[in-house]
N, C-alpha and C positions, 0 to 999 in steps of 0.2 A: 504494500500500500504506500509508494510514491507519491507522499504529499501531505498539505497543512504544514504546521510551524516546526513541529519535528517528523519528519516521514519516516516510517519504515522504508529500509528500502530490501531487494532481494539480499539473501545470505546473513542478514542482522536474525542474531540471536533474541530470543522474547522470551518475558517471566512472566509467566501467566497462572492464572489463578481460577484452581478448577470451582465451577460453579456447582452447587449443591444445591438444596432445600435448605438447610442449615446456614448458609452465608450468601445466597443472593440478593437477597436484599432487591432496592431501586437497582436497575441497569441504566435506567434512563440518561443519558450527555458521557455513557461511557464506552471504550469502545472493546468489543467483546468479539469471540471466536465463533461463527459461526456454521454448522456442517449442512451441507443439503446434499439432494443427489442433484446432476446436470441429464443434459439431455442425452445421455449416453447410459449413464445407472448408476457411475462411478460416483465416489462420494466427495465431493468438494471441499474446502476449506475457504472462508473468508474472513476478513477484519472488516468489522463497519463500527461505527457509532450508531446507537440506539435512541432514536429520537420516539418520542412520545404522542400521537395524534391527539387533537382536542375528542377524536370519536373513542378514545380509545384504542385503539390500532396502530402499530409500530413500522416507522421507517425507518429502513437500515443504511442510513449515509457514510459513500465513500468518499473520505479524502481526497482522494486523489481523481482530479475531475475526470480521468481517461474511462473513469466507471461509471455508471450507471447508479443513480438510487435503488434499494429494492422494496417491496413493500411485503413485509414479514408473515409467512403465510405456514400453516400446520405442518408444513413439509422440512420445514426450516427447524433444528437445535442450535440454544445457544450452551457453548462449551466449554467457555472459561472468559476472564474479565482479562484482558491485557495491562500487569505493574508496570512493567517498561523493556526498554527496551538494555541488552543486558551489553555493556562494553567486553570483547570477548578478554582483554587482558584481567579483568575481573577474574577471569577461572585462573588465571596463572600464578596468583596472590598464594603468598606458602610455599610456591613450590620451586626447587632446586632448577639452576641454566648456568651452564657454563658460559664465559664471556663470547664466544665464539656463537652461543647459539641466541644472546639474547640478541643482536639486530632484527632478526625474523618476526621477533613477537612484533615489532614496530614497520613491518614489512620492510626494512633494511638490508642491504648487503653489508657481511662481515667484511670492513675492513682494518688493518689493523693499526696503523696510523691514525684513525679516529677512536677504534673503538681499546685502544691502551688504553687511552686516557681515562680519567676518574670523573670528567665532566665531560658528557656528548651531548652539543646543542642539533636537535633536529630540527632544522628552521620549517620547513613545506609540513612537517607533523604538528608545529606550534607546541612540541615540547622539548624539555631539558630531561636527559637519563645519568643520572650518580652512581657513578659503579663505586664505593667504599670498601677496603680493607679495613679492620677495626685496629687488629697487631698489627705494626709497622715494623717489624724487625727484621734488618736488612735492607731500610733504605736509609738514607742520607739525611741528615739534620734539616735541610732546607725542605726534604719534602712529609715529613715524618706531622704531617695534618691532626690535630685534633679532631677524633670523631667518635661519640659515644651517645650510649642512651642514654638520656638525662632521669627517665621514669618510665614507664608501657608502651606510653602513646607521644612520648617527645625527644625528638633527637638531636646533641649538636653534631653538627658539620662543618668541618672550616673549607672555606672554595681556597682556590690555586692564589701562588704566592700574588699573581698577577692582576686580580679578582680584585674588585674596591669596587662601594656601594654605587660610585657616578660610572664604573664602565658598563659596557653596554650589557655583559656578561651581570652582572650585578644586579641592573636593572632590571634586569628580565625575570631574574629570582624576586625580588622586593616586589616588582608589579603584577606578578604573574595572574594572580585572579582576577586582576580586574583588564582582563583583555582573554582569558580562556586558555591561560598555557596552561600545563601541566608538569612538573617534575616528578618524575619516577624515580624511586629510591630502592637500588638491590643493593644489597650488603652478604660482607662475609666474614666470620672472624678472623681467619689467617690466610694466608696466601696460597700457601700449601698445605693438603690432605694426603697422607703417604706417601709423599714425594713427588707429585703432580698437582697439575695447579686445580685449587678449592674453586667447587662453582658459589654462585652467587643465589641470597634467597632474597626474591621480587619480594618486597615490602608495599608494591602498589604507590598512589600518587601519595604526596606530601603539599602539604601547605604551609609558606610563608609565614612564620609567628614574629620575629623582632631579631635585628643583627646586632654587631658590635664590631670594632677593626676597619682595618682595612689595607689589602696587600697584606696578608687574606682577611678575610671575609670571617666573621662564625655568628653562624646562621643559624637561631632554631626553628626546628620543623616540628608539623604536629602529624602524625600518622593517622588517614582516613579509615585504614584497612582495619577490621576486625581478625588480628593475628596475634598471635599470644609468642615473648619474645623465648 
């Protein structure tokens, strides 16, 4: 369903909410799953919004003007209420990716001149990706970052030595909500796991709380994600 202020579009993932006797409730101004058969016998699936006739009788409007209204008839179940529509890196939250495999989640090519780094701005994505080691042991005094959990849900982070709140890098972290970026934060305790390199665990987006510094930066974040550290 291509269309209105956020469309569905093909391949987006939906949380939907099966409809019962027990939690239907009004359907009416919302938009719901509905199954019929087609002119074949096979069984359909649609999204419409459930509008309410003064005769009592329901029109099922689509979004997306390429469709047709329908007008809701005995042949027609509704199947579930449509929550929303689900980000798929949402399923990835928890779980373990090597540096090499995280570009993909952001449909990225691994490369490794961008993706060493510990800060990857993806400018056409309108996000920033934090790859964090927690131990620094075995690097160098100038890069050896403060980066820890402050509590559950809050963490600092210091950006690159080169990072200050007026550059552009800076700014984008300090502004980020209020223009729809996103920062994504994987972290890892050590660098190495039996002698090979540790993957990283996606912690999902973060959100901008209040900095300090500058050349570098430390930054605290607050964690959206329900993950337990």
């Amino acid at each position: 369903m291509n269309g209105g202020k956020t469309p569905i579009c093909d391949g987006d993932l939906l949380l939907l909410e099966l409809l019962t006797s027990s939690n239907a409730g009004s359907i009416s101004g919302h938009i719901v799953a509905i199954e019929r058969q087609d002119e074949t016998g096979d069984n359909q699936y649609l999204l419409r919004v459930v509008n309410k006739n003064r005769d009592g009788s329901y029109l099922l409007k689509a979004n997306n003007p390429d469709y047709s209204d329908l007008a809701a008839d005995e042949n027609m179940r509704t199947l579930a209420r449509l929550k929303r529509v689900i980000d798929p890196l949402d399923l990835a939250i928890g779980q373990s990716f090597m540096r090499e495999e995280i570009p993909g989640l952001f449909g990225e090519i691994f490369n490794a001149g961008n993706w060493h780094s510990g800060h990857v701005v993806l400018s056409q994505k309108n996000s920033h990706v934090l790859l964090i080691t927690l131990n620094k042991q075995g690097k160098s005094a100038d890069h050896r970052y403060t980066d820890y959990w402050i509590d559950e849900k809050t963490f600092h982070w210091q950006s690159q030595n080169s990072t200050s709140p007026s550059s552009k890098r800076g700014k984008e972290i300090i502004e980020h909500q209020s223009v729809g970026r996103k920062i994504h934060m994987f972290i890892r305790e050590h660098k190495l796991a039996a002698g090979k390199a540790a993957p990283f665990v996606y912690f999902g987006p973060v959100l901008y709380r209040s900095h300090q510094g500058t050349q570098p930066m430390s930054v605290v974040f607050e964690t959206t994600a329900n993950y337990p550290q």
